[in-house]
C-alpha positions in Angstrom: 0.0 0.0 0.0 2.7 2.5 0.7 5.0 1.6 -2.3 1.6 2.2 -4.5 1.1 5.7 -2.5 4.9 6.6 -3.0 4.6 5.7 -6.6 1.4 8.1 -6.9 3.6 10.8 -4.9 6.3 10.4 -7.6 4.3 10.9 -10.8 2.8 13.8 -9.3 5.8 15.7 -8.5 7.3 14.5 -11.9 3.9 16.1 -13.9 4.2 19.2 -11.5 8.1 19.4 -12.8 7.5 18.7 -16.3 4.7 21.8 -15.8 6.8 24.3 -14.6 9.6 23.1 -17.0 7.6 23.8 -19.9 6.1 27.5 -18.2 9.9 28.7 -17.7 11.4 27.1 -21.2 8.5 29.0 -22.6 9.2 32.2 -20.9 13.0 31.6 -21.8 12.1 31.1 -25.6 9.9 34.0 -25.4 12.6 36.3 -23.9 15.4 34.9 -26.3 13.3 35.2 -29.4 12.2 39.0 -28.1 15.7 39.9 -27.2 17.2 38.5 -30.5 14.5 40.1 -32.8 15.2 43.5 -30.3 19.2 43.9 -31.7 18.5 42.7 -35.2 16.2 45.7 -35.5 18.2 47.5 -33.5 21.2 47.0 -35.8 18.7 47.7 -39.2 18.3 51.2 -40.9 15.5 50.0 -42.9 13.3 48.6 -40.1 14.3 51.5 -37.8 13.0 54.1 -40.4 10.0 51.9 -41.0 8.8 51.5 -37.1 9.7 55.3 -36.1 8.4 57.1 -39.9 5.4 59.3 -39.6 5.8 60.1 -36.6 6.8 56.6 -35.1 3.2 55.3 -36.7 4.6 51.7 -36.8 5.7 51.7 -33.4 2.1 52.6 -32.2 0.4 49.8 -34.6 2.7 47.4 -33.0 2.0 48.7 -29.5 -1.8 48.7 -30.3 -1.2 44.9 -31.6 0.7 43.8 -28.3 -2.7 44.8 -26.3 -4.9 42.8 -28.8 -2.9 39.8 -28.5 -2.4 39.8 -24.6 -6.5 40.8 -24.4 -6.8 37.5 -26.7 -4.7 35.0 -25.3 -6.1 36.2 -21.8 -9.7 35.8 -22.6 -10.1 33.0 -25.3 -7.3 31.0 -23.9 -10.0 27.9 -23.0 -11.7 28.3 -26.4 -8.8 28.4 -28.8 -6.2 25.3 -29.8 -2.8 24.8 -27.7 -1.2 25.0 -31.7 -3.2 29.0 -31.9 -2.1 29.7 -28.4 1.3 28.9 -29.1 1.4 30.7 -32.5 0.3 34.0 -30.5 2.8 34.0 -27.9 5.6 33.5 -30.4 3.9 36.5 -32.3 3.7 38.3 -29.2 7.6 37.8 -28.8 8.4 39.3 -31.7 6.4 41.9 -32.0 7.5 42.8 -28.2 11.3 42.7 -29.4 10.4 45.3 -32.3 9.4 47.2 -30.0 12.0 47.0 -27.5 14.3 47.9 -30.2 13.9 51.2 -29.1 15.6 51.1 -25.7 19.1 50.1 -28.1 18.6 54.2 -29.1 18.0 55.6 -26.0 20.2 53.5 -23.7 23.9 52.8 -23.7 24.4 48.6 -24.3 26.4 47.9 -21.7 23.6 49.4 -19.1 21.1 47.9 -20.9 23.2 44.3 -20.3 23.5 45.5 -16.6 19.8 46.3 -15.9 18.9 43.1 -17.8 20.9 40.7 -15.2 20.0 42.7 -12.3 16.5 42.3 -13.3 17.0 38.6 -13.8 18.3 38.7 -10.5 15.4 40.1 -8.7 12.8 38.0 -10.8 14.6 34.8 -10.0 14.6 35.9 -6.1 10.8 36.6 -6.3 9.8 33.6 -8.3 11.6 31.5 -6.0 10.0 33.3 -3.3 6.6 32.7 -4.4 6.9 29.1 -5.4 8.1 27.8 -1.9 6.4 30.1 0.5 3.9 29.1 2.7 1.9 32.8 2.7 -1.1 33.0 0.3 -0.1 35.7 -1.9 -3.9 36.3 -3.1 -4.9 39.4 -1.5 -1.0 40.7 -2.8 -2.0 39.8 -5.9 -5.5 41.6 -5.8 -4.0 44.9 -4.7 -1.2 44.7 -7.0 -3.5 44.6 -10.0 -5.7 47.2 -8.5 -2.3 49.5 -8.1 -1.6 48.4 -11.8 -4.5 49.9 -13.0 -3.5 53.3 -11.1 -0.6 53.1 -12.4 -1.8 52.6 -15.9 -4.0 55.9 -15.9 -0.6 57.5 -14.4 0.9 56.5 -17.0 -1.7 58.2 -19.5 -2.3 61.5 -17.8 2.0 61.4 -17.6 1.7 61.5 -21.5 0.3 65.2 -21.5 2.0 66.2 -18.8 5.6 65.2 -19.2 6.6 65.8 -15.7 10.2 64.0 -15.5 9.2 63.7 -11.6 5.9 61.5 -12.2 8.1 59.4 -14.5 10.8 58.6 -11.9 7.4 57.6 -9.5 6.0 55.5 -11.6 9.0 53.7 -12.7 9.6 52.8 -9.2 6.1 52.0 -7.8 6.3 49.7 -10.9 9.1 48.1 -10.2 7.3 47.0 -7.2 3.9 46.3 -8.4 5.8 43.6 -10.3 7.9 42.3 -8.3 4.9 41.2 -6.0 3.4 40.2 -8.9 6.4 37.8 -10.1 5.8 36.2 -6.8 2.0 36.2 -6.7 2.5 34.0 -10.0 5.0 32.0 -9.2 2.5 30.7 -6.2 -0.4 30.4 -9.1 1.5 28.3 -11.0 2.8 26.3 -8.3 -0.4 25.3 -7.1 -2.0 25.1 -10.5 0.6 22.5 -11.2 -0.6 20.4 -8.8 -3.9 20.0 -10.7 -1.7 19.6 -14.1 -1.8 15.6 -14.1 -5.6 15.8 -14.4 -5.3 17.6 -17.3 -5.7 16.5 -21.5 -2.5 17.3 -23.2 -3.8 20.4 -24.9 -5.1 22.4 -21.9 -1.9 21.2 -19.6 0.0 23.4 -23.0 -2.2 26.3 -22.7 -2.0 26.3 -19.3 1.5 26.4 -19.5 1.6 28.9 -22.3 -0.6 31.2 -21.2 1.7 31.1 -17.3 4.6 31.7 -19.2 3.3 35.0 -20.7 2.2 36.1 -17.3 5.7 35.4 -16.4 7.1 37.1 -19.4 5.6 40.4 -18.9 6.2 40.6 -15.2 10.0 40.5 -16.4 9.7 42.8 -19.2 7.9 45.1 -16.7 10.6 44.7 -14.4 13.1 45.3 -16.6 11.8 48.5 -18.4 11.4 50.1 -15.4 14.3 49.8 -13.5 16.3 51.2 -17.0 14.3 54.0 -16.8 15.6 54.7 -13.1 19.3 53.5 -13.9 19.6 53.2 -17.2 22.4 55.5 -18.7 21.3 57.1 -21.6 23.2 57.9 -25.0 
């Protein structure tokens, strides 16, 4: 009876693993494919002048279709294939590192490089954090996204005001907002991949898919906004 228990015990921290394995390769990829496609455009004229012409119009398309995606994947990511939720995080990659493109005009590389591993740093800490602690991050994660939202109409009104000092604020509170968050999904994920084993093939990929882009843009979030506060400008 206890061999049969232990050998239950085992294949459910093994489909937990293989989970969480395939939420953080995910993430990885999408970070790798974002960052490669980021320098490539960096490093091209032609698709410079073509996302930052008329008055940067292609840079606001592709901002404009980074919303639609997230918004799609978020809210018909039970209704559409694991094969379509794939394709539209790998879209969402590379539209993301066309944008981030941008940062290689503003910012020098090697502070770029700096921010990026410091930010690695403090997401690994926080994701660590969040998957073994024994505190239920819900009601962090509930104020974190109402703070978001504030944050997000900071942002807006900051657009017509240009005040350098708001900038500097928000960069920081955002920096915290997802930070808490890293660790608020780490603990989602660890406790949805305890349910993963009872799950058919194609919702334990969207499932995994769809953590690994929460993942991702707690990072990118992360990152962004600590090279606004340190990043050393050209």
């Amino acid at each position: 009876m206890e061999s049969e228990e232990r050998k239950i015990d085992i294949a459910e921290i093994v489909t937990r693993n293989r989970f969480l394995s395939k939420v953080y390769l995910w993430m990885t990829l999408a970070l790798s494919i974002s960052g490669g496609v980021a320098v490539l455009t960096a490093n091209s004229p032609k698709m410079l002048s073509t996302l930052f012409a008329n008055g940067g119009m292609g840079f606001i398309i592709l901002c404009i279709l980074e919303i639609v995606i997230v918004s799609f994947l978020s809210l018909r990511i039970r209704k559409i294939s694991a094969f379509a939720a794939t394709v539209g995080f790998v879209i969402y990659s590379v539209i993301n590192g066309l944008t981030l493109s941008s940062i290689f005009l503003a910012y020098q590389f090697s502070s770029i490089v700096l921010v990026f591993f410091i930010s690695a740093a403090m997401f690994l800490v926080m994701a660590i954090y969040g998957s073994i602690t024994k505190s239920k991050l819900t009601s962090f994660g509930r104020y974190f996204s109402m703070a978001l939202i504030g944050t997000v109409i900071a942002i807006v009104v900051n657009i017509f005001l240009k005040s350098s000092t708001l900038d500097i604020l928000i960069s920081i509170v955002s920096v915290v907002i997802f930070t808490g968050l890293t660790a608020y999904d780490a603990q989602k994920l660890a406790k949805a991949s305890k349910n993963a084993e009872n799950q058919e093939a194609d919702v334990f990929t969207k499932a995994a898919v769809i953590g690994a882009l929460e993942l991702y843009l707690d990072f990118i979030n992360i990152f962004l906004s600590l090279l606004r506060l340190f990043g050393r400008r050209k």
